[in-house]
Phi, psi and omega in degrees: 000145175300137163299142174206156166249184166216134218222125178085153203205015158328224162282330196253313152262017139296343175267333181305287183321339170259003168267338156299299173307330174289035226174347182063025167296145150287121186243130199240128176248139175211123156277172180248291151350152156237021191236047163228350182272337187314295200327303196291345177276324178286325167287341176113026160285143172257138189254143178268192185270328210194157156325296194320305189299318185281289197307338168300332180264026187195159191263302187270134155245146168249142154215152207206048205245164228286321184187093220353321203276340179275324157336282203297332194262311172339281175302325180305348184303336171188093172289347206250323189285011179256357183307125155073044188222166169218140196227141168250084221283091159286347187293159204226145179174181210286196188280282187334289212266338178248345167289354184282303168315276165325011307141250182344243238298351190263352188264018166235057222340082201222149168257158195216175185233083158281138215236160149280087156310109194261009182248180148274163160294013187267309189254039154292126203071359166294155163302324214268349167277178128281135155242128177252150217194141155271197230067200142298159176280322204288294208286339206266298194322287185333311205244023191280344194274351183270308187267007165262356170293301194287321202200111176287016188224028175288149186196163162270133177232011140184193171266354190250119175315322185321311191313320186292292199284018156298271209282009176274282216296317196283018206235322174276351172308276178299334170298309166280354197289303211289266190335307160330289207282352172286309188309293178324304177282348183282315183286329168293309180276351163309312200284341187287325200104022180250108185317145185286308188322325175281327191296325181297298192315333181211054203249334173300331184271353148291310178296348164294331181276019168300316179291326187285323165306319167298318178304320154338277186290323182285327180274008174224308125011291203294283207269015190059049188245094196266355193257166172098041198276095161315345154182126180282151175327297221297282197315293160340286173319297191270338161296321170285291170009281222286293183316298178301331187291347187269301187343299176296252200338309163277003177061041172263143186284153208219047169282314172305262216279359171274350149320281181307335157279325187269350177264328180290345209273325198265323152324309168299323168317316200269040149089354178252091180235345187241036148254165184281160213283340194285016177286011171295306190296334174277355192237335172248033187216155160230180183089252201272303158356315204273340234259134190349156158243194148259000000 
């Protein structure tokens, strides 16, 4: 296996580095600490001298430290050891801040990676994770068996930084959609007299239908196939009626689903009331989204 470092060791890259070792990577480590380094050294990490030192000693670097920016000022102490290296840049920032970075790294001839972390540190080295990552393709070949190492499901999803923070946001939507729509429902039943403890008991039987929506949104979406609605927008559309009209009766704040009655309200309008609720993405989307159903 290719040799790699790692340059910062905080929670999250201390679990990258000891899953390239559990993993049989040869590995080089650098902390700016050094009482983060014992464990990984005692596993069979070589600790460097320096940032300089680590990339030098490896073809691949992870760095993985507060931010581009600290990244950048880290590396600028010697720059010229990145020349003919390839880096994969874990550190978090904007769009701006991380193209910026990728910039820095290819004008110091170097190839580079801006990567995402979708986990926690716990499920680092699972199949079932991600590092999701920008660039080139050619530089993607280079780090792909390190960072399928690291998360088995990390993959490049464009060349553009813009791209990271795209796919942070649609990810970070539905994920929160949900905790959001708990909250919401957590306040509607205070006002009805409904213990949160019961409201908790039977939040599992909503959460099994998560899967089914996905299953959902994957069989219609891709291909623009909005007909055949197992419950049509139109249904959809009078259930939220219904959320709001309780909201109001118990005097619950009603921003949410009255948000959400008002984008089917607009579905209805453009005529998909007997379509799937995900015919939304053809009326408030474009390109592959717009394009007809059946």
């Amino acid at each position: 296996m290719q040799p790699v470092s790692v340059i910062g060791l905080g929670a999250m890259g201390s679990e990258l580095a000891r899953v390239l070792l559990g993993k049989g990577y040869p590995l080089t480590v650098w902390n700016r600490s050094a009482e983060k380094v014992a464990r990984l050294q005692k596993a069979g990490a070589k600790l460097a001298a320096s940032p300089a030192a680590a990339i030098a000693a490896s073809e691949v670097t992870i760095t993985c430290i507060r931010s581009h920016t600290d990244t950048r000022r880290l590396l600028e102490e010697d720059p010229s050891v990145l020349a003919g290296k390839t880096l994969i840049e874990l550190s978090t920032g904007d769009a701006a801040e991380a193209k910026s970075m990728l910039e820095w790294i290819r004008a110091k001839d170097a190839d580079g990676l801006i990567g995402m972390i979708s986990v926690f540190p716990k499920d680092i080295g699972k199949a079932d994770s991600a590092i999701l990552a920008v660039g080139d393709l050619e530089t993607w070949h280079k780090c792909e068996a390190v960072l399928k190492a690291l998360a088995g499901k990390s993959a490049l999803v464009g060349k553009d930084p813009i791209a990271l923070a795209a796919i942070y946001a649609s990810l970070v939507l539905p994920r929160q959609g949900f905790m959001f729509g708990m909250i919401y429902g957590a306040l509607i039943c205070e006002r009805a007299g409904i213990s949160m403890d019961a409201y908790v008991d039977v939040l599992p039987l909503t959460i099994r239908i998560v899967d089914d929506y996905y299953d959902l949104f994957a069989a219609t979406v891709p291909e623009g196939k909005f007909g055949d609605p197992p419950a049509s927008l139109g249904v959809y559309h009078a259930a939220f009626e219904d959320v709001v009209k309780t909201c109001r009766a118990l005097e619950a704040p009603d921003e949410l689903p009255r948000l959400l009655r008002d984008l089917l309200q607009r579905g209805m309008d453009a005529g998909l009331s007997e379509q799937q609720v995900t015919s939304l993405t053809k009326l408030l989307g474009n390109g592959p989204l717009a394009k007809s159903g059946s």
